[in-house]
C-alpha positions in Angstrom: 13.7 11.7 -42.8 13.8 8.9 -40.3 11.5 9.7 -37.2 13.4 10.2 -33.8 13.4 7.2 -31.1 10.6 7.9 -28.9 11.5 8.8 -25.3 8.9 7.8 -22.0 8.6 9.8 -18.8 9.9 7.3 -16.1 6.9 8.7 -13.7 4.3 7.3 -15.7 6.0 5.2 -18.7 4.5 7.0 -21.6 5.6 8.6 -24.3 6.8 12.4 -23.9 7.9 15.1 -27.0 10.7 17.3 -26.6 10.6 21.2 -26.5 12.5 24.4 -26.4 13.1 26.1 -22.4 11.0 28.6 -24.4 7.9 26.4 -23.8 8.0 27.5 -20.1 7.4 31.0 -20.8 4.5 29.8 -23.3 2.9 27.3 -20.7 3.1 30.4 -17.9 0.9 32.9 -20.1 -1.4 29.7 -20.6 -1.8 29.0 -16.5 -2.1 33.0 -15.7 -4.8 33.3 -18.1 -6.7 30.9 -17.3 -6.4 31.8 -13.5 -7.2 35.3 -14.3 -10.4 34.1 -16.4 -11.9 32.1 -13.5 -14.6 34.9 -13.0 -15.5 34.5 -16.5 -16.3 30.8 -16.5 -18.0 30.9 -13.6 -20.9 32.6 -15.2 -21.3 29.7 -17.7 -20.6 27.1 -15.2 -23.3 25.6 -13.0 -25.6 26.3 -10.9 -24.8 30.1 -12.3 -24.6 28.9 -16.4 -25.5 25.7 -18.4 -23.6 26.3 -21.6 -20.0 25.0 -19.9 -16.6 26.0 -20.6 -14.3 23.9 -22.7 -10.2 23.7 -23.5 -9.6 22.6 -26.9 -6.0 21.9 -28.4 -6.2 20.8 -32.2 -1.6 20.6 -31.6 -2.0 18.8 -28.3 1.3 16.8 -28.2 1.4 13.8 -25.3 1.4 16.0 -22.3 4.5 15.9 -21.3 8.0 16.6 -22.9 11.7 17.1 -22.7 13.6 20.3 -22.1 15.9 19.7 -25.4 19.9 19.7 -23.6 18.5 18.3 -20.5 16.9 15.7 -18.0 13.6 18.3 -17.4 10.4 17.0 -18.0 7.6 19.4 -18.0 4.1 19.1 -18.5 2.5 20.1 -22.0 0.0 22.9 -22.8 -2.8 20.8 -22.1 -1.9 19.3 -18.5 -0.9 22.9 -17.7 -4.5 24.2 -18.9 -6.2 21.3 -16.8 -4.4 21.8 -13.6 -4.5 25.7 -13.9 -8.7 25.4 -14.4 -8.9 22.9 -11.2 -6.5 25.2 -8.9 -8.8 28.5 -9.9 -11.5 27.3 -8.3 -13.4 27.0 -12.2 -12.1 24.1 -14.0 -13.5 23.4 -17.5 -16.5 21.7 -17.8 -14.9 19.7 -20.9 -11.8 19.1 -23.0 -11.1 18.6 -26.5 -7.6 17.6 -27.2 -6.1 16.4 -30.7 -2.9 15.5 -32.4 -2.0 14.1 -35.5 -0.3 11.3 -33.9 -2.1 8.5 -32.1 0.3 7.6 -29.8 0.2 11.0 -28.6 -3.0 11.6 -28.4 -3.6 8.4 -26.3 -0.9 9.3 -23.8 -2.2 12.2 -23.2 -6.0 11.5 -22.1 -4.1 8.5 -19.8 -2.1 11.7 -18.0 -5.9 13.3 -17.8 -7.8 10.7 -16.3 -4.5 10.0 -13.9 -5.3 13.8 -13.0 -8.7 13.2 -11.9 -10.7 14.5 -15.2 -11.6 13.4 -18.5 -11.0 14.6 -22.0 -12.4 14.3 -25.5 -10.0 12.7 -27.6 -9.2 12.9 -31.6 -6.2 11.9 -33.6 -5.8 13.7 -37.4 -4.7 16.4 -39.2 -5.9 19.7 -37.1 -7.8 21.2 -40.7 -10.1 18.0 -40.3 -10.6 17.5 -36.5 -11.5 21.1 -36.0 -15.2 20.3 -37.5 -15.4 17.5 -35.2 -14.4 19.4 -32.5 -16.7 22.2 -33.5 -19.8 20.4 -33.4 -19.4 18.8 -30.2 -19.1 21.6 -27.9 -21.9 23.8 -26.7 -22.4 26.7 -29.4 -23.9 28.7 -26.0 -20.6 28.3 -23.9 -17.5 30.2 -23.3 -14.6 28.5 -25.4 -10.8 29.1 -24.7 -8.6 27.2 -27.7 -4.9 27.2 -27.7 -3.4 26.7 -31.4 0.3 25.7 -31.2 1.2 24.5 -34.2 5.2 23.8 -35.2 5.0 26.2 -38.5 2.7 28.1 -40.4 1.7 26.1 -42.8 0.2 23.9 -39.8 -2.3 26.9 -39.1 -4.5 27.2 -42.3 -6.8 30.3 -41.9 -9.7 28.2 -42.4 -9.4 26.9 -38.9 -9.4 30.3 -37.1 -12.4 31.0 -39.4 -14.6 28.0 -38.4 -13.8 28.3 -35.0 -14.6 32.2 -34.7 -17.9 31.0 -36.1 -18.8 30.4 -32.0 -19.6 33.5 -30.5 -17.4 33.5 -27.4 -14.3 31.6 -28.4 -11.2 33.5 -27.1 -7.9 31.8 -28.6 -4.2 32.2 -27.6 -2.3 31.4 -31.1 1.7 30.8 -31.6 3.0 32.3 -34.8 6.3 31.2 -35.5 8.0 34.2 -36.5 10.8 32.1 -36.8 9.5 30.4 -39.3 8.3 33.4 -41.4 12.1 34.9 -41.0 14.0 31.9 -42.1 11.7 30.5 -45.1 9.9 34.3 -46.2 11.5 33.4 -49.6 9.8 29.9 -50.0 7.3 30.4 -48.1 5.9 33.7 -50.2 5.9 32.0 -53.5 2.4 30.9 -54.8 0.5 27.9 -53.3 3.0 27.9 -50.4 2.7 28.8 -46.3 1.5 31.9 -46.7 -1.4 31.7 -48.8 -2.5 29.0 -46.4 -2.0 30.8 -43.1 -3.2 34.2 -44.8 -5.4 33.5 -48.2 -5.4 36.6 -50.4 -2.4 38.4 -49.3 -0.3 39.0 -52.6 -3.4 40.8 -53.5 -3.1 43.4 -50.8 0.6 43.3 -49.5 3.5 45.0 -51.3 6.3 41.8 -52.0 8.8 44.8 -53.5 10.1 45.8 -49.5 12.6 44.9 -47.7 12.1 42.1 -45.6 11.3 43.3 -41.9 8.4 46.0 -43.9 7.0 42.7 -45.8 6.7 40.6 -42.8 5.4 43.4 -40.6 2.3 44.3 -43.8 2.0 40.2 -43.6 1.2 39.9 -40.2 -1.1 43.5 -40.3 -3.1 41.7 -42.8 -3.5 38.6 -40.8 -4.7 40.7 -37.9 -7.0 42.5 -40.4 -8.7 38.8 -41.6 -9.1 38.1 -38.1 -10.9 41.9 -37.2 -13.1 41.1 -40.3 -14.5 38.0 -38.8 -15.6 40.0 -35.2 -12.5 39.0 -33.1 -9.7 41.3 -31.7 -6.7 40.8 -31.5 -5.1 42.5 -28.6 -3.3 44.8 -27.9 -0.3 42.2 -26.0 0.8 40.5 -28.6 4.8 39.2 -26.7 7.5 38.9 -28.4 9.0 35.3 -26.9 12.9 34.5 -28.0 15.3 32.0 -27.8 18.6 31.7 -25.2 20.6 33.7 -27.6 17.9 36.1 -28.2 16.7 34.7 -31.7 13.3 35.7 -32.3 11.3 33.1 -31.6 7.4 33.4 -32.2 4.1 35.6 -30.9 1.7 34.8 -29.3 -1.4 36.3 -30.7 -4.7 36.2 -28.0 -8.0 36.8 -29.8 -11.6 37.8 -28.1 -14.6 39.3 -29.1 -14.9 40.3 -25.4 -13.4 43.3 -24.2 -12.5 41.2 -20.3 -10.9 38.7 -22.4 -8.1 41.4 -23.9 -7.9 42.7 -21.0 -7.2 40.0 -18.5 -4.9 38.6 -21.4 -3.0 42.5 -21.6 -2.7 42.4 -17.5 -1.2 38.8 -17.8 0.8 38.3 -20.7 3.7 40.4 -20.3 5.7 38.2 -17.7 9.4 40.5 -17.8 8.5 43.1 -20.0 10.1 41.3 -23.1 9.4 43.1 -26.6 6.4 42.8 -28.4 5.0 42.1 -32.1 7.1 44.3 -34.1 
């Protein structure tokens, strides 16, 4: 499949990607977290801390993109995660931001240091970058990753596994839901998406039921990996559809620390759309 032409932002001549008008409502969760979690960082921030507080993206993108069917340029997940830490009064004490495309990656440390901070860059697949990213940041610091990969198969479980290996690492994941509606059949055969986002599952979910029931015991058995390596999911897991109400994907917010579900449960619900199931 031949790759799209590129398109630039006129304000700053590099490359942007192109999203859904869904990626607002994903972007907003982002900056109201991150707001509401100022309180947090503070305590690991000097003069009060010394282990820091870091961003990481292992989907980064370029920063900024395109509203698909429009002229609107927004900024990406990361830009939105910088600028939301600077106007709470708490901004990270690093970033960590990766993509599998160079150019991307490039642009989007440029739009960084423009802002008036400075990011840790990596280009590669996100399986590989996360051990990178891993060992440079303070094992003694409070952690906040946002994992937005385009599909499943992007999100192997070995990545949420390494990076729960840090004790506080709170994470705000996209599961495309989409994604596990239109491909369930493909994706559930052997060796496919599912047994690298969820290793083990034909063992303990029922493939006999009908296809909202299978989904539904997938996804309780992804939650279930995740409890069994001492994170918890909470309880606000939206529900985030499309402009003709297609179900979309969840957003799935992980913690070991009671605050962090909380905070993410007071935020997270923006118009009280529908949630998980």
């Amino acid at each position: 499949m031949a790759k799209k032409t590129p398109k630039f932002d006129p304000d700053d001549d590099l490359i942007i990607g192109e999203v859904g008008s869904w990626a607002i409502e994903k972007h907003e969760r982002l900056r109201k977290y991150i707001q509401a979690s100022h309180g947090a960082r503070a305590r690991f921030l000097r003069p009060q801390g010394t282990g820091g507080a870091s961003y990481i993206e292992l989907y980064s993108g370029a920063g900024r993109s395109l509203i698909s069917g429009t002229n609107q340029i927004i900024d990406g997940s990361a830009v939105v995660a910088f600028k939301a830490g600077q106007a709470s009064g708490r901004p990270f004490s690093a970033m960590h931001l990766s993509d599998l495309e160079e150019q991307n990656s490039a642009a989007l440390a440029q739009r960084i240091t423009a802002l008036g901070g400075s990011a840790t860059s990596y280009v590669g697949d996100a399986s590989v970058v996360v051990d990178q990213v891993m060992s440079a940041i303070n094992p003694h610091g409070l952690h906040l990753a946002f994992l937005d990969p385009f599909n499943l198969a992007q999100l192997p479980f070995a990545i949420i596994e390494r990076m729960l290996r840090v004790k506080r690492m709170d994470m705000i994941i996209h599961v495309s839901v989409q994604d596990l509606q239109r491909n369930l059949d493909i994706h559930s055969r052997v060796g496919r998406s599912l047994d690298i986002f969820a290793p083990g599952w034909r063992d303990v979910v029922d493939v006999n039921q009908a296809t909202a029931a299978l989904r539904a015991a997938f996804i309780d058995y992804w939650l279930g990996m995740i409890r069994s390596l001492g994170s918890n999911p909470a309880t606000g897991i939206p529900l985030i559809v499309g402009e003709k109400n297609q179900r979309l994907y969840w957003l799935v917010f992980l913690s070991s620390n009671p605050l962090g579900q909380k905070l993410w449960n007071d935020v997270q619900n923006l118009s009280g759309q529908g949630s998980l199931f």
